[in-house]
C-alpha positions as CSV (number, residue, x, y, z in Angstrom):
1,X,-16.5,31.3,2.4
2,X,-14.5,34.2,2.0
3,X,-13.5,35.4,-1.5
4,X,-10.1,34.8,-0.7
5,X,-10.0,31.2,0.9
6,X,-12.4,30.5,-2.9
7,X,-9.9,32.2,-4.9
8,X,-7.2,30.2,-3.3
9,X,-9.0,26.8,-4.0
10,X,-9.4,27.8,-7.1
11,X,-5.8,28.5,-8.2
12,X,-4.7,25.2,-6.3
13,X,-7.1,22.9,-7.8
14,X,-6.1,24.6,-11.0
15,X,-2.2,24.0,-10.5
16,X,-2.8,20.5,-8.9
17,X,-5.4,19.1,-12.3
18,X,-2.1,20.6,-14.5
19,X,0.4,18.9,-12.8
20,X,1.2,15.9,-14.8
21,X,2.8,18.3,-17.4
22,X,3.9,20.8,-15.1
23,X,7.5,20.9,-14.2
24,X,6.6,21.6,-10.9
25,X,5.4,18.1,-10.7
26,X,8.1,15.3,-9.6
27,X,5.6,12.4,-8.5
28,X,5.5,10.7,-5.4
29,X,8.1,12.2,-2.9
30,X,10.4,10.9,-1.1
31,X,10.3,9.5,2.5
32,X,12.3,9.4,5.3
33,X,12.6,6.5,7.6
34,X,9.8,7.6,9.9
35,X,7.6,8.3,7.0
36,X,7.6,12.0,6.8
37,X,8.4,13.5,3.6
38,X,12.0,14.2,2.6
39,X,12.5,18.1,3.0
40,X,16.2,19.9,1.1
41,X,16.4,22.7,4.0
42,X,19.1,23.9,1.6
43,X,16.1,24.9,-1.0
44,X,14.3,26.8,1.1
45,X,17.6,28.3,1.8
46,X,18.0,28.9,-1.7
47,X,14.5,30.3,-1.9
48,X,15.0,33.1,0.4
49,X,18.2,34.2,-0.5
50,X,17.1,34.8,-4.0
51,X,13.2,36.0,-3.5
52,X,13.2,37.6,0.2
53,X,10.0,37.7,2.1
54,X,8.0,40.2,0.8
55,X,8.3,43.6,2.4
56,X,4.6,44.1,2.3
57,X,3.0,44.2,6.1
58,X,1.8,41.0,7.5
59,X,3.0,37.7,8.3
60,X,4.3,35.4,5.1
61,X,4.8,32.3,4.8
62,X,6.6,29.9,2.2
63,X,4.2,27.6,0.4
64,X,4.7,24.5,-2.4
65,X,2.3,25.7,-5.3
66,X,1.6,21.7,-5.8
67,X,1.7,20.1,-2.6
68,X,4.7,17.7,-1.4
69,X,1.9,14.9,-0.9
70,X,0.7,15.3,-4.7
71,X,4.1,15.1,-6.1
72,X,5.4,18.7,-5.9
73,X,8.7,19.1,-6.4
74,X,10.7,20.4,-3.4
75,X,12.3,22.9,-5.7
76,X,12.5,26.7,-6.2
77,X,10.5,26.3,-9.0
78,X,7.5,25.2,-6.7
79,X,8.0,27.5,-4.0
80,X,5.7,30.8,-3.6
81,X,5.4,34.2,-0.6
82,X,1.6,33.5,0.5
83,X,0.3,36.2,2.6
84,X,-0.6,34.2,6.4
85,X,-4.6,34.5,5.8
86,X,-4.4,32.9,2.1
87,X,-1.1,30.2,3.4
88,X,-3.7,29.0,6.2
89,X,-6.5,28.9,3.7
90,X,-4.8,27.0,1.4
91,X,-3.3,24.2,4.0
92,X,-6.2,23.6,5.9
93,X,-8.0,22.6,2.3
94,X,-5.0,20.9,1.3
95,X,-5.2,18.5,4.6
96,X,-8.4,18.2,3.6
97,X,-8.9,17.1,0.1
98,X,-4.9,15.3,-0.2
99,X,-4.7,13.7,3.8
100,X,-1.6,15.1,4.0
101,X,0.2,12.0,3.3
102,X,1.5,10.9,0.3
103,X,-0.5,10.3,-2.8
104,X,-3.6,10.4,-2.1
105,X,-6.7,10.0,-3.9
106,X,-7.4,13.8,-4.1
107,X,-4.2,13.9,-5.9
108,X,-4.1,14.3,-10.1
């Protein structure tokens, strides 16, 4: 395991175990009709208008601090630049330990 991909478990698990009083945290999110999780495009919008991409060289990639399927808020407040290496780090743990759907039990 690379230093990285364990630093960025670290820093999740950290921000997921805090996210009852974290205001970061909404609870279970919404759903669309299909089942997916309800997405604000106009956020992410938002996002980028007010914190560009990073100017640094490599790919970047926009990333909820505390997942969408452990309650994250879909707001600028829970949005962060991750560098491609760290962003695919943290996902593929993320499908891992939350499922990727919902709450889950991985969830705080």
């Amino acid at each position: 395991m690379t230093k990285a991909l364990l630093l960025t478990l670290l820093l999740c698990h950290a921000a997921t175990a805090l996210a009852v009083d974290d205001p970061r945290f909404c609870g279970p999110p919404a759903r669309e009709a299909d089942g997916t999780i309800a997405r604000d495009k106009g956020v992410l919008r938002v996002f980028e208008k007010r914190h560009p991409k990073p100017s640094i060289e490599g790919r970047w990639y926009r990333d909820h601090v505390i997942p969408l399927a452990c309650g994250g808020c879909d707001s600028l407040i829970n949005l962060q630049w991750l560098p491609e290496a760290q962003w695919r780090d943290k996902s593929k743990w993320e499908r891992i330990v939350y499922g990727g759907r919902g709450i889950s039990p991985g969830c705080p």
